[in-house]
Rosetta silent file (secondary structure, phi, psi, omega in degrees, C-alpha in Angstrom):
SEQUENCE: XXXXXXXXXXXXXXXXXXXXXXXXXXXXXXXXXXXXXXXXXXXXXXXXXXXXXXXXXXXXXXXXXXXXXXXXXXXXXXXXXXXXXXXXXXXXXXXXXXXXXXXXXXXXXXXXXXXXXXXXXXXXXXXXXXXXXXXXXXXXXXXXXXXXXXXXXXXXXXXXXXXXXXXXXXXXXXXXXXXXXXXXXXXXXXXXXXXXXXXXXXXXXXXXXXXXXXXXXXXXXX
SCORE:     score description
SCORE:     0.000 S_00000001
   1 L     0.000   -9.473  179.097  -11.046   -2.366    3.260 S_00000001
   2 L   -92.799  -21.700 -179.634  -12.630    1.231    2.381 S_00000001
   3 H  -100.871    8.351  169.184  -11.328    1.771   -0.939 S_00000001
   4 H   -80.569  -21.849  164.113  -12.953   -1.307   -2.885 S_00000001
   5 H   -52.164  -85.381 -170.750  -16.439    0.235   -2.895 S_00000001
   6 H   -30.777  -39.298  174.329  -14.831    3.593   -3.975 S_00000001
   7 H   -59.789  -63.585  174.919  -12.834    1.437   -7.310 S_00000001
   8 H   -11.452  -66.012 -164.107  -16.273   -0.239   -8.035 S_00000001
   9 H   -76.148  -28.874  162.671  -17.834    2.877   -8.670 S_00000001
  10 H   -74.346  -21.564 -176.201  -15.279    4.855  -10.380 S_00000001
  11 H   -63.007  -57.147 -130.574  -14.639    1.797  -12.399 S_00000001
  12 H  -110.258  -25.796  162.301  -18.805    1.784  -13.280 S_00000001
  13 H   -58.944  -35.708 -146.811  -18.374    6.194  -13.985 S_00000001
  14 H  -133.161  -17.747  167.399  -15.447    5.376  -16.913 S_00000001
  15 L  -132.591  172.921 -172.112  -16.784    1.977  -18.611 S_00000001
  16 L   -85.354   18.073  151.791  -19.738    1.145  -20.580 S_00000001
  17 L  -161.495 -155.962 -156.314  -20.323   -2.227  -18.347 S_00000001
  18 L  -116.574  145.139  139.064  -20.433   -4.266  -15.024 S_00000001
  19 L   -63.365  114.181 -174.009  -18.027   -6.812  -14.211 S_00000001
  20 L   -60.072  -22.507  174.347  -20.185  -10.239  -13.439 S_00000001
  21 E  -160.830  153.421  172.218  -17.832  -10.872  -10.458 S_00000001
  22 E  -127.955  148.515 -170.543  -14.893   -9.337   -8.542 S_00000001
  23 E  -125.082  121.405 -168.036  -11.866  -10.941   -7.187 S_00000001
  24 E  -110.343   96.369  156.599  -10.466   -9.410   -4.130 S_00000001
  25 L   -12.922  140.710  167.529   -7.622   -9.795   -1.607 S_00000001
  26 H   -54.454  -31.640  177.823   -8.317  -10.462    1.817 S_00000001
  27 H   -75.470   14.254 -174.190   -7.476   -6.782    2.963 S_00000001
  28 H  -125.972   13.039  173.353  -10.357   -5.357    0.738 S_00000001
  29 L   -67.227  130.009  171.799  -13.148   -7.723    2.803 S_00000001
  30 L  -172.417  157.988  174.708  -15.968   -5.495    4.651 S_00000001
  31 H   -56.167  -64.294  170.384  -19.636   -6.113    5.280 S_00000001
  32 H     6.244  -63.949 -174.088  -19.696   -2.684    3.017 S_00000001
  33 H   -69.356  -28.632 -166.685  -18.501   -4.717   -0.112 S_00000001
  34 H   -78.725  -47.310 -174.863  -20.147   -7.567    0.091 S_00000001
  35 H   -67.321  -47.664 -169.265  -23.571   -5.706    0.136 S_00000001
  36 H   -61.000  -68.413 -170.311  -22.402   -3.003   -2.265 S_00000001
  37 H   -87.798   21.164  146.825  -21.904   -6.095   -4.812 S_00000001
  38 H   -90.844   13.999  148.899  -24.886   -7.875   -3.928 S_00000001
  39 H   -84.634  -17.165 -173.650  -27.127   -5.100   -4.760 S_00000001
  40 L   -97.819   25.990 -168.896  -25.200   -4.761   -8.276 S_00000001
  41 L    21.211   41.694 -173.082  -25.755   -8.665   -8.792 S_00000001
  42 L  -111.202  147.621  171.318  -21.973   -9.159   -9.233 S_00000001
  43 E   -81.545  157.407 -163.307  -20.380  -12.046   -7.512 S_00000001
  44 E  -121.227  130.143  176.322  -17.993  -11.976   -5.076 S_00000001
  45 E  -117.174   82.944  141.892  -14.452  -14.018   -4.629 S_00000001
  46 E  -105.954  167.885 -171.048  -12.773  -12.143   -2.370 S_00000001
  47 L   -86.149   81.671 -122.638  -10.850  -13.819    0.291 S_00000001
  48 L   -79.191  146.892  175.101  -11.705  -13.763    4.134 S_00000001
  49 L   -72.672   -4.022 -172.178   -9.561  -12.190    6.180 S_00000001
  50 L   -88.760  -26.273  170.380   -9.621  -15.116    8.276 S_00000001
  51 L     7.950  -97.218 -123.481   -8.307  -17.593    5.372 S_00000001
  52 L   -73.154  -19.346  175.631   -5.189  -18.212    6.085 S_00000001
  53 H   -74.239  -52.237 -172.864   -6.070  -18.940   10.656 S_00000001
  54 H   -46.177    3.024 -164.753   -9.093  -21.197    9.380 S_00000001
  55 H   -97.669  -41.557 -170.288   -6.072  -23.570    8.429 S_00000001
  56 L   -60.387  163.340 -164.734   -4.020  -23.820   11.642 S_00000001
  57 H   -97.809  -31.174 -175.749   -4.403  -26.371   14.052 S_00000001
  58 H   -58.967  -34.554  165.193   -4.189  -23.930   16.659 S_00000001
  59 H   -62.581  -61.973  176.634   -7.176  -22.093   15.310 S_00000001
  60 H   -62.547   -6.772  173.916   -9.358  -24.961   15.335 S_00000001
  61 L  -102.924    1.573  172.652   -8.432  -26.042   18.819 S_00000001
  62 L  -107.196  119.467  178.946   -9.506  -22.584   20.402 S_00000001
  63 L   -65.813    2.104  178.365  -12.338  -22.857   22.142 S_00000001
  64 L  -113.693    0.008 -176.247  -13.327  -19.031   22.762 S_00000001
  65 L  -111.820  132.438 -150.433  -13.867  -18.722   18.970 S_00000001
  66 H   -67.189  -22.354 -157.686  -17.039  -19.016   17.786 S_00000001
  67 H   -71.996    8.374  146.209  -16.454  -20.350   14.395 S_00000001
  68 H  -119.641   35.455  167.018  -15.931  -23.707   16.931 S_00000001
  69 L  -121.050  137.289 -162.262  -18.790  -23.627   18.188 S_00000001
  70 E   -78.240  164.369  177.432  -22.051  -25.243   17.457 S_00000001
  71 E  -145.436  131.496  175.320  -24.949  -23.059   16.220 S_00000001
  72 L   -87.835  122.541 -168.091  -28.391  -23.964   16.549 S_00000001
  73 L   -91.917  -45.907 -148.898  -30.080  -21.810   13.448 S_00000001
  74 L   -60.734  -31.921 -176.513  -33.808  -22.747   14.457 S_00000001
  75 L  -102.916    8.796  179.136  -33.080  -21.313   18.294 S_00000001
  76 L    43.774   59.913  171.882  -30.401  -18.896   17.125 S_00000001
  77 E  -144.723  151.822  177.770  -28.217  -19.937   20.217 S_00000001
  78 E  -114.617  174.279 -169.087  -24.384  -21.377   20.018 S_00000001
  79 E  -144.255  133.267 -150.741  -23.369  -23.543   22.533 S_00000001
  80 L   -74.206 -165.926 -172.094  -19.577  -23.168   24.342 S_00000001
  81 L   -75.599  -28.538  174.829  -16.598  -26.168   24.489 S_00000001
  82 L   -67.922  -14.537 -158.156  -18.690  -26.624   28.312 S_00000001
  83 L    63.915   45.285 -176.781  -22.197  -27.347   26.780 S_00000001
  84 L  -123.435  153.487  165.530  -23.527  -24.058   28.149 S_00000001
  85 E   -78.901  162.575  167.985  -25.805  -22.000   25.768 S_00000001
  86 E  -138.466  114.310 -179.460  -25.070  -18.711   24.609 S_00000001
  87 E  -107.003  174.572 -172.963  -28.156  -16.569   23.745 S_00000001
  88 E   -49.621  104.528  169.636  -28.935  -13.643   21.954 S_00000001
  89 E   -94.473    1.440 -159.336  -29.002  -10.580   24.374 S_00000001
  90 E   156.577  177.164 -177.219  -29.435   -7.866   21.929 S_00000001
  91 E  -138.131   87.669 -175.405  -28.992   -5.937   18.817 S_00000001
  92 E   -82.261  133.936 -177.988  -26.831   -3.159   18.655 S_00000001
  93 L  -122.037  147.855 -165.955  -25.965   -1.242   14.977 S_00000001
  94 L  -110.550  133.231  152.442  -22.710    0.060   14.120 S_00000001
  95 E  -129.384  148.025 -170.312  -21.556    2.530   12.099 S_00000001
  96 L   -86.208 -173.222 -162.207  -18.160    2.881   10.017 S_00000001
  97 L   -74.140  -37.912  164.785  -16.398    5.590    9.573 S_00000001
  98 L   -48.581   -9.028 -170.897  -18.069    5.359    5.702 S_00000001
  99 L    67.186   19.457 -174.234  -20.939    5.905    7.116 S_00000001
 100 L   -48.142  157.046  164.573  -22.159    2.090    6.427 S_00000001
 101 E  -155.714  128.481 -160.436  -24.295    0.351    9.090 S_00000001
 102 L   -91.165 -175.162  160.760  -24.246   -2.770   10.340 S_00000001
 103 L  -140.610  144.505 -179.084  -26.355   -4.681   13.059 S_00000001
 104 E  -123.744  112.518 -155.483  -24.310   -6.607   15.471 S_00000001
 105 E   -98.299  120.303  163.651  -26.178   -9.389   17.347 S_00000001
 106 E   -79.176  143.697 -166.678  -24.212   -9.773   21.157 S_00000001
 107 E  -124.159  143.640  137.436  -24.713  -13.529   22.821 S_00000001
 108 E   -93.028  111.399 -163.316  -24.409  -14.117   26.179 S_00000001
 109 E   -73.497  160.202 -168.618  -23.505  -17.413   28.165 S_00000001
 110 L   -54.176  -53.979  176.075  -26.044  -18.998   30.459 S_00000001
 111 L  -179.673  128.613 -172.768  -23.541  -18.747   32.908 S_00000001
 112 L   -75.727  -26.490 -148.289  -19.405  -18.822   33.043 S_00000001
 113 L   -82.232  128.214 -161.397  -18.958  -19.109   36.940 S_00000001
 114 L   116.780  -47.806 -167.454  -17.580  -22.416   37.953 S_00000001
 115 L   -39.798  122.422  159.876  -16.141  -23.242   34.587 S_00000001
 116 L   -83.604   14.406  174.274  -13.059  -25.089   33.835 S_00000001
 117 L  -124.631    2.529 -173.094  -12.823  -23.498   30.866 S_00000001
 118 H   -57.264  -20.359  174.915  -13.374  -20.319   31.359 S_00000001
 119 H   -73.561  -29.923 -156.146   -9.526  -19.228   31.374 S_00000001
 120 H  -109.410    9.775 -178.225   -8.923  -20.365   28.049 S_00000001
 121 H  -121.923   -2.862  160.444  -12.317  -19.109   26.790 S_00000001
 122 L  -157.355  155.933 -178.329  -12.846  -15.583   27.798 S_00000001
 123 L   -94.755   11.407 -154.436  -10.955  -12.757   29.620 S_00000001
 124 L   -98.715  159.416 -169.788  -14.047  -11.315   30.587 S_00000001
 125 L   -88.372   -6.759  157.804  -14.641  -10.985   34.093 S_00000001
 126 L  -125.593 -131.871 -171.434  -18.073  -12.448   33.965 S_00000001
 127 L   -67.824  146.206  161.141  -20.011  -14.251   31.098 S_00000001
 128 L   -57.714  125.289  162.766  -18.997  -14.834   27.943 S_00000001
 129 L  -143.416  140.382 -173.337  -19.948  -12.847   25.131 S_00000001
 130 L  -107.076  150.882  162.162  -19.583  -12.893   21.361 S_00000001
 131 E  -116.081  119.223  179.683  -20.366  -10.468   18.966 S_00000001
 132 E  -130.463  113.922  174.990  -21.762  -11.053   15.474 S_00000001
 133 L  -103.025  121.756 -157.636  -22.948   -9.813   12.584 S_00000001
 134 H   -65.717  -33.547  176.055  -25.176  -12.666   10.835 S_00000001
 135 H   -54.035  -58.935 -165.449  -24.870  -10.598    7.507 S_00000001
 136 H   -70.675  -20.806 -171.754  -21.282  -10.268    7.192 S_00000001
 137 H   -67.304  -29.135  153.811  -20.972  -13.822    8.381 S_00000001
 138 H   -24.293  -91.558  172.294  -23.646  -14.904    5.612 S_00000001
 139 H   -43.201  -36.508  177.490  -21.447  -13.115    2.969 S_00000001
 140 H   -65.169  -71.062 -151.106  -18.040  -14.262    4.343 S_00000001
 141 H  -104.753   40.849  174.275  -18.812  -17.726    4.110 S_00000001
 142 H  -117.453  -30.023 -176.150  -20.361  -17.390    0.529 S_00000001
 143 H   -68.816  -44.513 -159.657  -17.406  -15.360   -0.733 S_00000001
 144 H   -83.612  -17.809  157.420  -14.867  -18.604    0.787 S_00000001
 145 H   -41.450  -87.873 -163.987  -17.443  -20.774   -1.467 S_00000001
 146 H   -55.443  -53.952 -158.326  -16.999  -19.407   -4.117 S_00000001
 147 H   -89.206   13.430  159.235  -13.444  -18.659   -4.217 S_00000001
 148 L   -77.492  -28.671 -163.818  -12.960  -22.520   -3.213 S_00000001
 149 L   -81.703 -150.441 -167.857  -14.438  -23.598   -6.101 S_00000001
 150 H   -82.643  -52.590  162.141  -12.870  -24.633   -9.521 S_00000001
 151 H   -51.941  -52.659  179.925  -13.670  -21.173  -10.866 S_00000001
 152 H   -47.537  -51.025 -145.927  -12.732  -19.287   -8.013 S_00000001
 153 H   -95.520  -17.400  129.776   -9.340  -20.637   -7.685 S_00000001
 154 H   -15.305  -77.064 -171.522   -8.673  -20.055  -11.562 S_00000001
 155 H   -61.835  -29.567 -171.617   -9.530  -16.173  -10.708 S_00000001
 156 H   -76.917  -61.623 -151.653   -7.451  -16.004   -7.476 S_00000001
 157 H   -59.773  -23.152 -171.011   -4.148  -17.838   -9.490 S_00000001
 158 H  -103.875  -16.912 -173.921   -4.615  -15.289  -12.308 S_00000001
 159 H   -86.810  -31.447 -178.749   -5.061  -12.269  -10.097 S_00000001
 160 H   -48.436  -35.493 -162.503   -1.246  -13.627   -8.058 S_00000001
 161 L  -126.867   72.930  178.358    0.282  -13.311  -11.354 S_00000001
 162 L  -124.225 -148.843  172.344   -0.659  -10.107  -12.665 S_00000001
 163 H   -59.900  -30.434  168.940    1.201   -6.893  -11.699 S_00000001
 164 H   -67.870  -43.284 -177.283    2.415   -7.597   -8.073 S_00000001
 165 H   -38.388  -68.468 -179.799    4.344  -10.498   -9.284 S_00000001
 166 H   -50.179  -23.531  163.008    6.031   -8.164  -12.005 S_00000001
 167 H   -76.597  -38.464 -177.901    6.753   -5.604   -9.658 S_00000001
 168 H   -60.368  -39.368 -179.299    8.427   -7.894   -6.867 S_00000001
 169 H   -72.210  -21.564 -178.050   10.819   -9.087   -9.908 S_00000001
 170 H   -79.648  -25.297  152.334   11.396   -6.244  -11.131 S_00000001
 171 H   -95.435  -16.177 -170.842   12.590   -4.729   -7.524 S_00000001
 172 H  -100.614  -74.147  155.484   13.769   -7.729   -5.941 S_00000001
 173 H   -67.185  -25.411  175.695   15.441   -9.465   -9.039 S_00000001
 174 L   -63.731  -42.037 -156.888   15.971   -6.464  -11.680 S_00000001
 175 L    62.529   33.502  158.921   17.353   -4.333   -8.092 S_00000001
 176 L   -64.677   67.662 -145.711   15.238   -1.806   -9.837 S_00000001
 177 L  -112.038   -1.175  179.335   14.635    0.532   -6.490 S_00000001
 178 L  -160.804  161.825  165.551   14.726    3.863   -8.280 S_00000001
 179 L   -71.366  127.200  153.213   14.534    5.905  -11.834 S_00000001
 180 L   -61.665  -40.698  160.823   17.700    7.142  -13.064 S_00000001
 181 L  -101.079 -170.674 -163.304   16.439    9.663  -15.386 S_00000001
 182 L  -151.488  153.144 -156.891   13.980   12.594  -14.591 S_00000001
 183 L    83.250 -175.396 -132.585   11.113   13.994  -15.782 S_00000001
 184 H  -122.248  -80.525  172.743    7.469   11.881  -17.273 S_00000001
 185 H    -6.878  -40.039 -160.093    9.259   11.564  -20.954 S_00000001
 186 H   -84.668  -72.492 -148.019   11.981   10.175  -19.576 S_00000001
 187 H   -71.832  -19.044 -137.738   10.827    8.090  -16.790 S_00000001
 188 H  -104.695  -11.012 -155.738    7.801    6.984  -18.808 S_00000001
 189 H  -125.609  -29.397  175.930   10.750    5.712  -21.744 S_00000001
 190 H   -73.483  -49.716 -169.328   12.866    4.044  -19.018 S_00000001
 191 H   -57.843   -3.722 -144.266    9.835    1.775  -17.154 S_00000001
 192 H  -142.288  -87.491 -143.127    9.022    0.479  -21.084 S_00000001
 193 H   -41.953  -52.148 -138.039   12.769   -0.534  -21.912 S_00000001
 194 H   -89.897   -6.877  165.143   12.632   -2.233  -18.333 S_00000001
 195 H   -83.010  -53.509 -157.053    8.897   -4.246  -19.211 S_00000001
 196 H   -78.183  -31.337  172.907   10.485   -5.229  -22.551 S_00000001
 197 H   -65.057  -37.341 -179.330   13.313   -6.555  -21.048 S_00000001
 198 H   -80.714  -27.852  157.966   11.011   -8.533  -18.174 S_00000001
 199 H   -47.594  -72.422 -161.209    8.875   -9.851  -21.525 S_00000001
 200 H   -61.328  -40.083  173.810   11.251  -10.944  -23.159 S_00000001
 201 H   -38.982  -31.602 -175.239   12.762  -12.822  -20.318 S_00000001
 202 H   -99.113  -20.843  151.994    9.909  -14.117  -19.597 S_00000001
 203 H   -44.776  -33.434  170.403    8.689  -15.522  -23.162 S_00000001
 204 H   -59.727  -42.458 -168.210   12.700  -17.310  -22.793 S_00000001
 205 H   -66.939  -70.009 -160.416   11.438  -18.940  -19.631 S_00000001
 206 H   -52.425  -35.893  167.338    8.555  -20.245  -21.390 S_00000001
 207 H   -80.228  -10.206 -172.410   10.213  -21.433  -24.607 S_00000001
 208 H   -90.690    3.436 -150.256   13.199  -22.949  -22.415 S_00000001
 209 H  -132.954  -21.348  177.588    9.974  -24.855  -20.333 S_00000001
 210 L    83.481    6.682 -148.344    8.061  -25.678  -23.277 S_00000001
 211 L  -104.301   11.202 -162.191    4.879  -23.369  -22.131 S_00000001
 212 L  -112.377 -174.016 -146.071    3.827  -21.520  -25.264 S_00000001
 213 L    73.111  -15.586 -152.299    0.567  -22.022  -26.199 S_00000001
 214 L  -102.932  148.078  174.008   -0.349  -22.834  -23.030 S_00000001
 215 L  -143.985  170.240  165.954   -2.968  -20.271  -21.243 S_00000001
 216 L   -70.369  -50.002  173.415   -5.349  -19.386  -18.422 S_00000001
 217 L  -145.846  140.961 -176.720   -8.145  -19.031  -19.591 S_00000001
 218 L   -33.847   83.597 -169.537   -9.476  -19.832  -23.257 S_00000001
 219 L   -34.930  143.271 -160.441   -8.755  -17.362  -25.888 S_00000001
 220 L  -105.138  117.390 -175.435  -11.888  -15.169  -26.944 S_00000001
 221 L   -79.703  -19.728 -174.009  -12.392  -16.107  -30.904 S_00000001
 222 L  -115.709    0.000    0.000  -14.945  -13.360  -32.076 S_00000001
C-alpha cells in the first residue's frame, strides 16, 4: 500500500502527461492514495481491500462490524444490532510511517453492560468502540463505485490479463522456473524466444476459437 504514491510520481517525472484514472489492486488501497489522486483530479478504481468479505454471508451477518450498522449522517451516530447508539467520543490523528496523516473519529456505545449481544459484538471489556476515518471511508466507497460500474469493470478485466496472467503461464504451464543461459545478452535473447513462443500460442488459441478481431477496447484511428 506505500509504493502506489511513489509509481504515480515517478511515472509523472518520465512522461509528458497524467493518466485520467488509475486502476489498482486491492493491496495498493490507503487513505494516502486516494487523496494523492484526488488532488491530481485522476480517478480512482482501485479495489477495497474489503471486496472480496463484503460478499460473504458471514460478513454480513456480523454484528460488531460497522459496515452493518446503521449511520445516522445528520447526528453522526451509528446505532449497534441492540438499538444502542454509538457516539462520537473524539478525534484522534494518525500518522503512517510515510509520514501521511489521517484523523480517526473513535465512537463509543451508550452503554454495553447487560447486553445479549455483547459476546458476539466486542471483546472489549467495557463499551464498544469503533474507529473510523470518514475520509478513507468517503474514498473507499467511491473507488467500489466506480470500479462497479460498466467502465470500471472493463479496466479491472483488462488489468487481470496483462502481465501477471503471462507470467503464471509461463511458470506454471511453460515450467519456466529459471534461465538457462547467463549473462543480460543472453538472458535478455532467451525471455524473447520464450514471449514469441507464448504469442504465437496464443494468436492459435484465438484462431482455433474464432476471436480475431475481437478487442477490449476500441482501436485508436488517428
Amino acid at each position: 500500500m506505500w509504493t502506489l504514491v511513489p509509481f504515480l510520481k515517478h511515472m509523472e517525472e518520465h512522461l509528458d502527461f497524467r493518466y485520467p484514472s488509475v486502476t489498482a489492486d486491492s493491496g495498493y488501497e490507503s487513505e494516502e492514495a486516494y487523496d494523492y489522486l484526488e488532488n491530481r483530479k485522476q480517478k480512482a478504481y482501485i479495489k477495497p481491500q474489503t471486496y472480496e468479505k463484503w460478499k460473504k454471508r458471514s460478513f454480513r451477518k456480523d454484528i460488531s462490524k460497522r459496515e452493518n450498522m446503521a449511520y445516522d449522517a445528520d447526528n453522526d451516530t451509528y446505532t449497534c444490532h441492540a438499538g444502542k447508539t454509538l457516539s462520537p467520543l473524539y478525534v484522534k490523528k494518525q500518522r503512517s510511517r510515510n509520514g501521511y496523516e489521517s484523523e480517526v473519529t473513535v465512537y463509543e456505545c451508550a452503554g454495553c453492560s447487560g447486553c445479549p449481544y455483547k459476546d458476539k459484538c466486542t471483546k472489549a471489556k467495557g463499551n464498544k468502540r469503533l474507529y473510523v476515518s470518514k475520509n478513507f471511508i468517503n474514498h473507499r466507497q467511491a473507488s467500489y463505485q466506480n470500479i462497479m460500474s460498466e467502465t470500471g469493470i472493463q479496466y479491472r478485466m483488462n488489468r487481470s490479463i496483462q502481465v501477471e496472467g503471462a507470467f503464471g503461464v509461463l511458470k506454471n504451464d511453460y515450467d519456466f522456473q529459471r534461465f538457462l543461459l547467463r549473462g543480460k545478452t543472453k538472458v535478455k535473447l532467451e525471455i524473447l524466444l520464450l514471449c514469441l513462443g507464448y504469442n504465437i500460442n496464443k494468436l492459435h488459441g484465438k484462431i482455433q476459437n474464432d476471436r480475431l478481431g475481437s478487442y477490449l477496447f476500441e482501436l485508436k484511428t488517428a
